[in-house]
C-alpha positions as CSV (number, residue, x, y, z in Angstrom):
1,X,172.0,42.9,117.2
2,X,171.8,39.3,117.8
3,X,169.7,36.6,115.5
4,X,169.0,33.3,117.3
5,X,166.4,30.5,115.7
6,X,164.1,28.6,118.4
7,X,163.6,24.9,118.0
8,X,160.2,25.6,116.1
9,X,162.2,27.3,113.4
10,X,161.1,30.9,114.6
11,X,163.6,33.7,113.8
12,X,164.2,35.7,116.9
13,X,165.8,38.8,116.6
14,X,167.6,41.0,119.7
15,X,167.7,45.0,119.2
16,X,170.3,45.7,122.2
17,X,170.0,48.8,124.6
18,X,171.9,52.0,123.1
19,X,172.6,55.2,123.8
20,X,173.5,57.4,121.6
21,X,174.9,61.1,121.6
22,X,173.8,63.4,118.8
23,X,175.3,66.6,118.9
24,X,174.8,67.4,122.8
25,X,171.3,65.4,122.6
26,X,171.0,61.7,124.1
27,X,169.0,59.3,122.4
28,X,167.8,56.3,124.1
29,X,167.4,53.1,122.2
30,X,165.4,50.3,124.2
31,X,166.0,46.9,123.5
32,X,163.5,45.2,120.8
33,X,162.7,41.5,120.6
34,X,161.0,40.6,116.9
35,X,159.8,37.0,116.4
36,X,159.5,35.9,112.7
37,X,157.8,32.8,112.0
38,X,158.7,31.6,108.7
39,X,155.5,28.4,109.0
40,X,152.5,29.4,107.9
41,X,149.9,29.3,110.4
42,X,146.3,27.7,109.8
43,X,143.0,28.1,111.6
């Protein structure tokens, strides 16, 4: 997992690619990118 800030001041936030073995079962994780915008935004 990997947290970066832009130059706006936006929080990005990097879920890698995983797999994972559960007991015999594979679980595939896909990579997840969340922005989080900590400025409020006005119409």
């Amino acid at each position: 997992m990997k947290i970066t800030k832009d130059k706006d001041g936006k929080l990005i936030i990097d879920f890698d690619y995983q797999v994972i073995n559960v007991e015999g079962v594979k679980y595939e994780i896909l990579a997840i990118r969340i922005i989080v915008s900590d400025k409020p935004c006005f119409a």
